[in-house]
Residue, then its C-alpha position, 0 to 999 in steps of 0.5 A: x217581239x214587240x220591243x224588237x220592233x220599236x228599236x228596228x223602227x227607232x234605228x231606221x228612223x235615226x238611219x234615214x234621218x242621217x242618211x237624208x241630212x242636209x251638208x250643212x245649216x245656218x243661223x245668222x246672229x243679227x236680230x236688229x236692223x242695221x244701219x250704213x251711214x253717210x254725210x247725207x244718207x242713211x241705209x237701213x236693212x235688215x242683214x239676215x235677210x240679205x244674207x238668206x238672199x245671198x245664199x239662195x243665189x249661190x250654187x255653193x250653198x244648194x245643199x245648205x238649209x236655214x237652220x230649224x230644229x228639224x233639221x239633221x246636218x253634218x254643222x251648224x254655221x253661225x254667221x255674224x255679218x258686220x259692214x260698215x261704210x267709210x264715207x270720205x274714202x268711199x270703202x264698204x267693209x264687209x265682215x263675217x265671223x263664224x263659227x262651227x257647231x258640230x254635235x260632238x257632246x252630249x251637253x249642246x253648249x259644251x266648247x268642244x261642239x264649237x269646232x272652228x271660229x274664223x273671220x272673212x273680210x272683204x272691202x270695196x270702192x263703192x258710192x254710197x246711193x240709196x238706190x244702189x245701195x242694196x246691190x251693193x250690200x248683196x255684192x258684199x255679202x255674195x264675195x264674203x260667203x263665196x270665200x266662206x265656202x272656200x273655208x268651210x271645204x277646209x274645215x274637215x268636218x267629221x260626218x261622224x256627229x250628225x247635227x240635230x237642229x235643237x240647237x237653233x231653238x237655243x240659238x233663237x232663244x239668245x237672238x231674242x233675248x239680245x244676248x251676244x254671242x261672244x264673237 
């Protein structure tokens, strides 16, 4: 009797943890701060954060959580962000790589979990100035993740492989030890 309750507790509480889970979660690959540089001026700023801002103000991202370990959602989305400022031609190039992790294995960095790996570009005229500069970084980063979204809707994920979070604390394991993730 007492072995009946314990499994229907354990199968409700791995029922309400899918049916309560998060579309999708995200983790940024960037641990270091960045730098945009011109002739005269510099720009320093720290991408995950700017992306974290950036997907808070789109409508596209409402049901996308940050990645933590608590967290059960159909992906993962591993975002690297890449910009880099042409000064002579005035360009700010704006690159996302990313990958999608779905839990489809047992083992968390087995290659089959890896389901999807794509690249968005996007560049625009801009003049480099320290005050704009940030807005402009936001601008990028809001086109770059609006093309994403377009992506990840192709992506035909299959709601069949919950995702646990653990995977970020191996996520934030390789950020802290400055290892790269082979983007």
């Amino acid at each position: 009797m007492f072995l009946k309750k314990i499994i229907l507790f354990t199968s409700a509480l791995l029922l309400s943890n899918m049916l309560c889970a998060e579309k999708y979660q995200y983790f940024v690959n960037q641990a270091t701060n960045q730098i945009l540089t011109s002739p005269y001026q510099f720009f320093i700023y720290q991408p995950s954060s700017l992306i974290d801002k950036a997907i808070e103000n789109l409508p596209a991202y409402s049901d996308v959580k940050k990645c933590a370990s608590n967290n059960i959602s159909d992906a993962i989305l591993i975002i690297k962000p890449i910009l880099f400022y042409n000064p002579q031609s005035t360009i700010l190039y704006g690159d996302l790589n990313v990958k999608i992790y779905q839990s489809r294995s047992d083992k968390e960095t087995h290659p089959d979990n890896f389901i999807k790996k794509m690249k968005i570009s996007l560049w625009e005229v801009v003049k480099f100035d320290r005050v704009t500069m940030d807005y402009y970084v936001n601008n990028i980063y809001t086109k770059l993740l609006s093309k994403l979204s377009v992506e990840i809707e192709n992506a035909q994920l299959n709601s069949d492989y919950p995702t646990n979070g653990s995977y970020c604390d191996l996520l934030n394991t390789l950020k802290e030890s400055k290892i790269n993730l082979r983007y």
